[in-house]
Each structure stands twice: as C-alpha cells, then as structure tokens.
C-alpha positions as CSV (number, residue, x, y, z in Angstrom):
1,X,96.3,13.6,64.0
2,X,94.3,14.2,67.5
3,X,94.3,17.6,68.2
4,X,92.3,17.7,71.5
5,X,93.2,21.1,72.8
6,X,90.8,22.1,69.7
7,X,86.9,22.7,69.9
8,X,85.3,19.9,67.5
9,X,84.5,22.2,65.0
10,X,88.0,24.1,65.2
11,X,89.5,20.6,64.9
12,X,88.1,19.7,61.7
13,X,88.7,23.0,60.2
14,X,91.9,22.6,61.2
15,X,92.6,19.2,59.6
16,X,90.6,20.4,56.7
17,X,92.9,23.6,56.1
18,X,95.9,21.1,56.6
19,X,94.8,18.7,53.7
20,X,94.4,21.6,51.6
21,X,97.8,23.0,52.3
22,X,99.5,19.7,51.2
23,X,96.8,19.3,48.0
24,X,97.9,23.3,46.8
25,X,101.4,22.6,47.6
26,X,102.0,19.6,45.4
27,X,98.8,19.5,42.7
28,X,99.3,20.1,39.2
29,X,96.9,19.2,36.6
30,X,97.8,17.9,33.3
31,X,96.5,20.6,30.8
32,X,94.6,19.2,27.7
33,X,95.2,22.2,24.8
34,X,94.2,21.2,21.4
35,X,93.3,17.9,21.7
36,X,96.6,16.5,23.7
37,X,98.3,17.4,27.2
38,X,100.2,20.0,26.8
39,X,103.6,18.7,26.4
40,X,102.6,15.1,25.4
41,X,101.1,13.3,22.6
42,X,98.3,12.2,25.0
43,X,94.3,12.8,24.2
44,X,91.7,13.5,26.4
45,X,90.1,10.0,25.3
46,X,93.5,8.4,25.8
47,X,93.3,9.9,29.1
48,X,90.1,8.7,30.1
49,X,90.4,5.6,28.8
50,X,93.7,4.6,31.1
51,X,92.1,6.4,34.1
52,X,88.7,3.8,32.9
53,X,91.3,1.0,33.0
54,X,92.8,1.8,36.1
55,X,89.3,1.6,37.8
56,X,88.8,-1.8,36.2
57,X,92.5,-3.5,37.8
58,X,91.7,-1.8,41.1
59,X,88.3,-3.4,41.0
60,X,89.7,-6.8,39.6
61,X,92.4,-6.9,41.9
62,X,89.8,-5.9,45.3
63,X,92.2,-2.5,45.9
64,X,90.2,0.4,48.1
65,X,89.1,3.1,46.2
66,X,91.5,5.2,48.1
67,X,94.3,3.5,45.9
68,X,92.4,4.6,43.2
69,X,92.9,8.0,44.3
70,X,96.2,8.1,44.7
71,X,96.6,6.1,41.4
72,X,95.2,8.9,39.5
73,X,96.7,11.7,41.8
74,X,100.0,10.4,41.0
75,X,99.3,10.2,37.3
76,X,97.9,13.4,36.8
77,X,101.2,14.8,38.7
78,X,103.7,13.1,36.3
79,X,101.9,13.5,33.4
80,X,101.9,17.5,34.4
81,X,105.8,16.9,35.0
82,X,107.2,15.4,32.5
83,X,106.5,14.8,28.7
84,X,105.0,11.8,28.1
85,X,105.1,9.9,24.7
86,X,101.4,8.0,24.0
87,X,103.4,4.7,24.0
88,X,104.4,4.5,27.4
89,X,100.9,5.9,29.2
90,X,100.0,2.7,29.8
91,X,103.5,2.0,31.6
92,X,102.9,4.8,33.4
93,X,99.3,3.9,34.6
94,X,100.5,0.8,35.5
95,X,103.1,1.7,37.5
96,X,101.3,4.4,39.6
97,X,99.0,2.0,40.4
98,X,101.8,-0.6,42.1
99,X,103.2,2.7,43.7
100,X,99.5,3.4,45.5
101,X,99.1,-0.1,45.9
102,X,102.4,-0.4,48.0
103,X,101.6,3.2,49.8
104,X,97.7,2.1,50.6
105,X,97.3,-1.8,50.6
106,X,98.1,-4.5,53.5
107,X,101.1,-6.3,52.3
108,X,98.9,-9.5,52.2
109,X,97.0,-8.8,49.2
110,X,99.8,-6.4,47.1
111,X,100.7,-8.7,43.9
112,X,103.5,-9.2,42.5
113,X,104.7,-7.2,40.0
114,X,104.4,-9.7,37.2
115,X,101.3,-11.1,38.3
116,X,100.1,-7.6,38.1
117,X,101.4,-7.0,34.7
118,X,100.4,-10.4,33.7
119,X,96.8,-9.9,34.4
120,X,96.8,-6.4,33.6
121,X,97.3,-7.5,29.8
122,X,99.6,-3.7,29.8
123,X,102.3,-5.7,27.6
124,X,105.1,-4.5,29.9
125,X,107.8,-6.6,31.5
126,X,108.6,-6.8,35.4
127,X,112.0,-5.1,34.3
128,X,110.1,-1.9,32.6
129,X,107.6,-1.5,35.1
130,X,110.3,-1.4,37.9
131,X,112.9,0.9,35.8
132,X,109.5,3.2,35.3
133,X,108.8,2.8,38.8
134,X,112.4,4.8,39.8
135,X,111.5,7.6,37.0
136,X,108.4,8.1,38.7
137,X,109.7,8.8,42.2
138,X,112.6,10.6,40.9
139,X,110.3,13.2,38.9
140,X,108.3,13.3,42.1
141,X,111.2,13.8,44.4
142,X,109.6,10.2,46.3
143,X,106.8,12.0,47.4
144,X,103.4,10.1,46.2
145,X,101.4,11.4,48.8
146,X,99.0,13.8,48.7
147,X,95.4,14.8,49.9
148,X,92.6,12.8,47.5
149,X,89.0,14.0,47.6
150,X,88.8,10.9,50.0
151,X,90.8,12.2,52.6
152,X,88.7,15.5,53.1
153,X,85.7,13.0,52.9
154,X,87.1,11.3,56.1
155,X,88.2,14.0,58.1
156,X,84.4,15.1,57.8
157,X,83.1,11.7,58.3
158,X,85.4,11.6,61.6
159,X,83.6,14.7,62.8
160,X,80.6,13.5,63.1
C-alpha cells in the first residue's frame, strides 16, 4: 500500500497503526493454566515441541521464515478457538503449515500434500490432513491472514 500523499514518517506510522489494527482484531493467544491450554489436553512442552518441529519442516522443506509466522499465527488462533485433543496437535500443526505454505510460497516449490506428510513423518493421511484443513478455515471464518512480527519488521525496513 503506497500512500504518497503521506510525509515518510506519517506513512509508516500509518502502515504501522494499520498492521496493528488487523493483529488486535483477530489475535488470540492460547492460554496455558495449569500445565495445559485452557480448554485442551495440550502442555506447554507439547506446545513447544510442535512449534520446534514446525521450524524444522519449514527449514527442511526451504519455506521463508514468513511461513513460519503465519504457521504459528494460525496455530496459536485455532488452538485459542477450539478444543483441541493432544492426539490431533500434530494434525493440526501440519496442516497450518500447508495453509501458510499455500498463502506465502511460489506455487513452484509448495509440495504436495503427501509428500509433505510423507516426509514430515506426522503419521497422517492425505485424506485427514485435507478434511482438517476445512475445519481449520471453517473455525477461522477462511481468514489465515494476519499481521506476524515480520510484517511490522518490513514496513520499517521499507522506511528506510
């Protein structure tokens, strides 16, 4: 978004304040009482391991880290929508990173969804990753975007 009727610095506080009105609008944080999300059987450690192994398929497969952004963005808003049963976390995790990898990534290099459950070792079939995928943008009214920490780190980097 150009906005040249804007002074430099007015411009970039004004994308700045724009990002920040779509990240308070939409961001929800999964919250971690007693040892689980609220809501879900999932740990902290469980957490943070799937968020780990999400890191490691977006640097096996060569995916920006921007994907990684959104991969997590789009967990962390599901995971504070819906209750989520330990068993299917890494279903889950899987599948938001094909929906940020389809949103971000030149269709050139997006893999197929078995190859990316294949070498994923996540145990989950084409068939379950796909029916998950449609749960995911239903909870999330098919909205995956929304403003990562990279995003507010461009709009400076463009001001300069």
């Amino acid at each position: 978004m150009r906005c040249t009727w804007l002074s430099e610095n007015n411009r970039v506080q004004f994308l700045l304040g724009n990002a920040l009105l779509v990240e308070e609008s939409k961001w929800k944080v999964p919250c971690f009482l007693d040892s689980t999300i609220k809501g879900t059987d999932i740990s902290p450690m469980q957490y943070e391991q799937v968020v780990l192994w999400i890191e490691h398929l977006r640097s096996h497969f060569k995916f920006h880290p921007e994907t990684y952004g959104l991969t997590v963005s789009i967990l962390n808003r599901i995971l504070a929508t819906v209750k989520v049963q330990t068993k299917y976390l890494r279903c889950i995790a899987i599948t938001c990173l094909y929906l940020a990898v389809k949103t971000n990534e030149e269709d050139e290099i997006i893999p197929s969804i078995k190859k990316l459950a294949g070498q994923s070792g996540c145990l989950y079939s084409s068939a379950e990753i796909l029916r998950m995928e449609r749960i995911i943008l239903d909870k999330l009214q098919w909205d995956l975007y929304m403003a990562t920490p990279v995003d507010f780190l461009n709009i400076v980097r463009m001001a300069e």
